[in-house]
N, C-alpha and C positions, 0 to 999 in steps of 0.2 A: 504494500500500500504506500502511495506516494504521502507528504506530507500535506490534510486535511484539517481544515479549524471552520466546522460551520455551526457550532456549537453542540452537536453532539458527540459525545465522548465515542471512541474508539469501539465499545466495548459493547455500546447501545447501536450502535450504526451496524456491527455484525449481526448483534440478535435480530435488527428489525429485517437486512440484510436476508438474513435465513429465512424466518417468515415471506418474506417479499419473493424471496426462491421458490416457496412452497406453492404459494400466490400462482405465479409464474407457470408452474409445472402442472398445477392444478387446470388456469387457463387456458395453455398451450393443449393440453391433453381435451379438454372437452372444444376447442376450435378443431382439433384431428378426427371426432367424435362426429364433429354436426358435418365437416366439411364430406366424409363417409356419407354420413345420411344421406348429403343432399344428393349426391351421386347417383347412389343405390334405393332410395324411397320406389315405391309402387305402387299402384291402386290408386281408389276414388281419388283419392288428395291429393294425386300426385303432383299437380299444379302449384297449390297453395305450399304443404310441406316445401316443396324442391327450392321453391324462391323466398321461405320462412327461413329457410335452413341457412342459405346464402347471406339473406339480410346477417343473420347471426355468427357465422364463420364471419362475414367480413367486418363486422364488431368486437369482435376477439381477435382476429390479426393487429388491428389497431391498439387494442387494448395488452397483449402479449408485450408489444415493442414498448409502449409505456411505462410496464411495471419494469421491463428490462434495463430501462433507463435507467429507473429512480433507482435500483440496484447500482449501476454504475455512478448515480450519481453521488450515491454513499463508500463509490469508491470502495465497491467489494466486486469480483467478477459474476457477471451471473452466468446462470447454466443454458447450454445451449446445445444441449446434442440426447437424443432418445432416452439413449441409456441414465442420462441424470433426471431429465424429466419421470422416467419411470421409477426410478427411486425416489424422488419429491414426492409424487401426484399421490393424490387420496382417491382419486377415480380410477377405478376400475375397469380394462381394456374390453373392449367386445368382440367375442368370437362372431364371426359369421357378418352375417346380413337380417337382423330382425325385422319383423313385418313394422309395417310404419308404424302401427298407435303403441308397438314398442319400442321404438325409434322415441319416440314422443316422452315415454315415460321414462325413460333413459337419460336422453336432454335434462328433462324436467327434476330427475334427483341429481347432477351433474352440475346443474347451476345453484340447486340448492347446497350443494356440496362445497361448492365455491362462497356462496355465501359465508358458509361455516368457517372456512380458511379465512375469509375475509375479516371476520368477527375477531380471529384469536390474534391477526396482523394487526390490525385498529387498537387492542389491548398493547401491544408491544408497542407501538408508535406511539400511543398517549402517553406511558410511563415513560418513555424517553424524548416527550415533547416533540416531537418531527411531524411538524403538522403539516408538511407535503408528503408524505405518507400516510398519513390520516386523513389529507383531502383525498389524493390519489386510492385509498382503497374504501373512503366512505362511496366515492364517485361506483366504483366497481360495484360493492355491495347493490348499490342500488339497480342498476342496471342487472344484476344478476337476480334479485329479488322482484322484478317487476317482468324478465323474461321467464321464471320459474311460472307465475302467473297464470300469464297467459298460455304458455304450454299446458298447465294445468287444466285450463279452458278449453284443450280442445278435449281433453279426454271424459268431459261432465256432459251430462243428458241432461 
């Protein structure tokens, strides 16, 4: 690590570091997830899902490169290759090709997953004051929370 003074100590900027890894791994792994989907979906909805799917892989490319940043920006390397994502990630890989409204509910625990990551990041960033990490994963939480939602949506009668 080069020499750093943004007012958080060394020692806070790894921890939140690590979390923001996890962050990372977690939404790289569910943008791998939806971008699958959109590919391979079938059926009635194929229209809707295909181009739901898109909208969202291309919210999570954006959002991947961000958290990646603000790793860097704390001046710790972030992770960048399968194998460390697959040791971060809490999401679980999917065998196969599931039919779409399992595709759906997939998504749908995978963003709520992320939330969760997001919740224990935002603890770590508040006890060491790093309130662009705390804007940067309230931002995410939200977005993840409100596309769980509507996923949810489609699978209600």
């Amino acid at each position: 690590m080069s020499n750093i003074d943004i007012g958080i100590s060394e020692g806070d900027r790894n921890q939140v570091a690590d979390g923001l890894s996890r962050l990372l791994a977690d939404s790289y792994t569910l943008y791998l997830q939806t971008h699958n989907f959109h590919w391979n979906v079938v059926g009635p909805k194929f229209r809707d899902l295909h181009m739901m799917f898109e909208e969202h892989y291309t919210e999570l490319a954006v959002a991947v490169d961000d958290i990646a940043e603000r790793i860097r920006t704390l001046d710790v390397p972030a992770p960048g290759t399968y194998k460390a994502f697959a040791e971060l990630s809490s999401i679980e890989e999917v065998e196969g090709v599931p039919e779409a409204t399992e595709m759906v509910i997939l998504l749908t625990h995978g963003h709520e997953q992320v939330v969760k990551t997001c919740r224990k990041v935002l603890k770590m960033a508040q006890e060491a004051d790093d309130e662009s990490t705390v804007a940067l994963v309230s931002d995410r939480m939200r977005v993840h929370e409100k596309t769980a939602w509507m996923l949810r949506a489609l699978t209600q009668k």
